[in-house]
DOVEXFI-693467 format. One record per residue (C-alpha): residue in one letter; x, y, z. Coordinates in Angstrom, 2 decimals. Example, Ala and Ser with C-alpha at 12.3 -4.5 7.8 and 13.67 -1.06 7.14 Angstrom:
BEGIN
NODE  res       c1       c2       c3
NODE    a    12.30    -4.50     7.80
NODE    s    13.67    -1.06     7.14
# end
This chain:
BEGIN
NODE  res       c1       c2       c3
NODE    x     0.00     0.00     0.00
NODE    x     1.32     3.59    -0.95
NODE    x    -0.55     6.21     0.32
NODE    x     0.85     9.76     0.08
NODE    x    -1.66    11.31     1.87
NODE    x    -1.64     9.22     4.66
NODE    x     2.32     9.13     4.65
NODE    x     2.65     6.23     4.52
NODE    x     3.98     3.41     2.66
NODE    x     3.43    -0.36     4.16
NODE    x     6.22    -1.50     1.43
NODE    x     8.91     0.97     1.80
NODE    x    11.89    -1.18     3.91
NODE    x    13.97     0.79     6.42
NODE    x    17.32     2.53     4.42
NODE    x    19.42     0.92     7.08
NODE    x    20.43     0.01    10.73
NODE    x    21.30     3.84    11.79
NODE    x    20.88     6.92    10.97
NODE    x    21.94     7.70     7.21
NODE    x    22.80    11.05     7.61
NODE    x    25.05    10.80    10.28
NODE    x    26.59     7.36     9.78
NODE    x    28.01     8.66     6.22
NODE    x    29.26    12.19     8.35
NODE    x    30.84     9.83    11.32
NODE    x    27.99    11.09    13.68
NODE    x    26.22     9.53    16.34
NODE    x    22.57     9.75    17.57
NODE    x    20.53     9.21    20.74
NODE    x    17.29     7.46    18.91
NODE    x    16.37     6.15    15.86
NODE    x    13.47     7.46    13.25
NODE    x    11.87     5.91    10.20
NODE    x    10.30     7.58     7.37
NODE    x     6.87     5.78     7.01
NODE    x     6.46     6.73     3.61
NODE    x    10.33     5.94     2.05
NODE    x    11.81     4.15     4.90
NODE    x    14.60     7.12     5.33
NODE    x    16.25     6.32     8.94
NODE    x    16.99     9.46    10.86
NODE    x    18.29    10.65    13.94
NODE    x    15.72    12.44    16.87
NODE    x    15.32    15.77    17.50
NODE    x    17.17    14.94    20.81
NODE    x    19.78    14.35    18.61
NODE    x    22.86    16.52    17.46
NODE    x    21.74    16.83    14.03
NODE    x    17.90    15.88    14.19
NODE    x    18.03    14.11    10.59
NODE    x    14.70    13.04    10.44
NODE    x    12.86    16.43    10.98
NODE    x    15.05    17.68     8.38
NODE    x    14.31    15.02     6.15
NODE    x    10.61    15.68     6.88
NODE    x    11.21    19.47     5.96
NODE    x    13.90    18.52     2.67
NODE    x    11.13    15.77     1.18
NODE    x     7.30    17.01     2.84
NODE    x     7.17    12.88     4.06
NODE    x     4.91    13.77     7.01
NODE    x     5.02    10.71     9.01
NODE    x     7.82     8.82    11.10
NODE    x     7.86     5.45    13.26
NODE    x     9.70     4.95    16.07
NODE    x    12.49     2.87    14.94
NODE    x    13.64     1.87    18.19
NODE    x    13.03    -1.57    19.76
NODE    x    10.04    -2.36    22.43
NODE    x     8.65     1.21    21.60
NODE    x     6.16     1.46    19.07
NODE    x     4.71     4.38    17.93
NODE    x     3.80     6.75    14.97
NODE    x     4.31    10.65    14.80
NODE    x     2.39    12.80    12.22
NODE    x     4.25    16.17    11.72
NODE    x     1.49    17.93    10.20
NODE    x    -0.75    17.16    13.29
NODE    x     1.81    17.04    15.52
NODE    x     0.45    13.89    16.90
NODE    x     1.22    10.90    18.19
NODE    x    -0.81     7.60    17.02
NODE    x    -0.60     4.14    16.61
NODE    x    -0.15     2.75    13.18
NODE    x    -0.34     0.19    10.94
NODE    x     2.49    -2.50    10.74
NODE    x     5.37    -1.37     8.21
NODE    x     7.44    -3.99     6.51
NODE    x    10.47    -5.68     9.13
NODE    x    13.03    -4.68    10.34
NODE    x    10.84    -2.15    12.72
NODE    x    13.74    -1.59    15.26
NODE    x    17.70    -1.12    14.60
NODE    x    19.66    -4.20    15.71
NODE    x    19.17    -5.62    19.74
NODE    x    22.76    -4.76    19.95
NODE    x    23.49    -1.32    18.53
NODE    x    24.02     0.85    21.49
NODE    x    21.95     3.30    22.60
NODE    x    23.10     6.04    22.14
NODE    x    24.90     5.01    18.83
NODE    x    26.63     4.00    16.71
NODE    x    28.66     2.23    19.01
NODE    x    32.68     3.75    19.08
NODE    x    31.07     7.29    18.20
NODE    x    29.51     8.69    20.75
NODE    x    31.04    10.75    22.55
NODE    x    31.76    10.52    26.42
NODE    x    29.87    14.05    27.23
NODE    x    27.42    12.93    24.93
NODE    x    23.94    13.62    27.28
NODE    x    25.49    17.43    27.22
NODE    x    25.29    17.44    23.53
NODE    x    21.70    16.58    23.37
NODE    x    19.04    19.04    22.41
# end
């Protein structure tokens, strides 16, 4: 299903295990977003560089899933509302052991004072 009004795409598949934004710069993140309707992964708005609102804002795709494990959840950025969604295509959380924060050997060690 491909639904751009919804924002949402049950067949997009995640664009990787981390962030792609900051795993191509070296970064590091504190959680994990997906892009419901092209399966972008991006960083939180926690985060340093808060990839995933700026993908929202770069490409209009309103909608992200939590991409973190045990935590499921949907956030609409044109409602600014949280909701529970349908189920999007596997994986629906980065791997058990990525460190959070991550990736693991790039975070740094004052990391929680770098957070937004």
């Amino acid at each position: 299903m491909h639904d751009t009004e919804s924002g949402i795409d049950l067949d997009a598949e995640p664009s990787g295990e981390g962030c792609a934004e900051c795993l191509k710069a070296g970064g590091w993140w504190l959680h994990l977003r997906r892009c419901a309707q092209c399966g972008h992964i991006g960083c939180c708005d926690s985060s340093p560089s808060q990839h995933a609102t700026r993908h929202f804002r770069e490409t209009g795709h309103p909608v992200i899933a939590n991409f973190e494990p045990d935590d499921a959840w949907f956030y609409d950025y044109r409602s600014r509302r949280a909701f529970d969604g349908p189920a999007l295509k596997p994986p629906l959380f980065h791997p058990l052991d990525q460190p959070t924060p991550g990736p693991h050997g790039k975070v740094p060690r004052d990391w929680e004072d770098l957070l937004h």
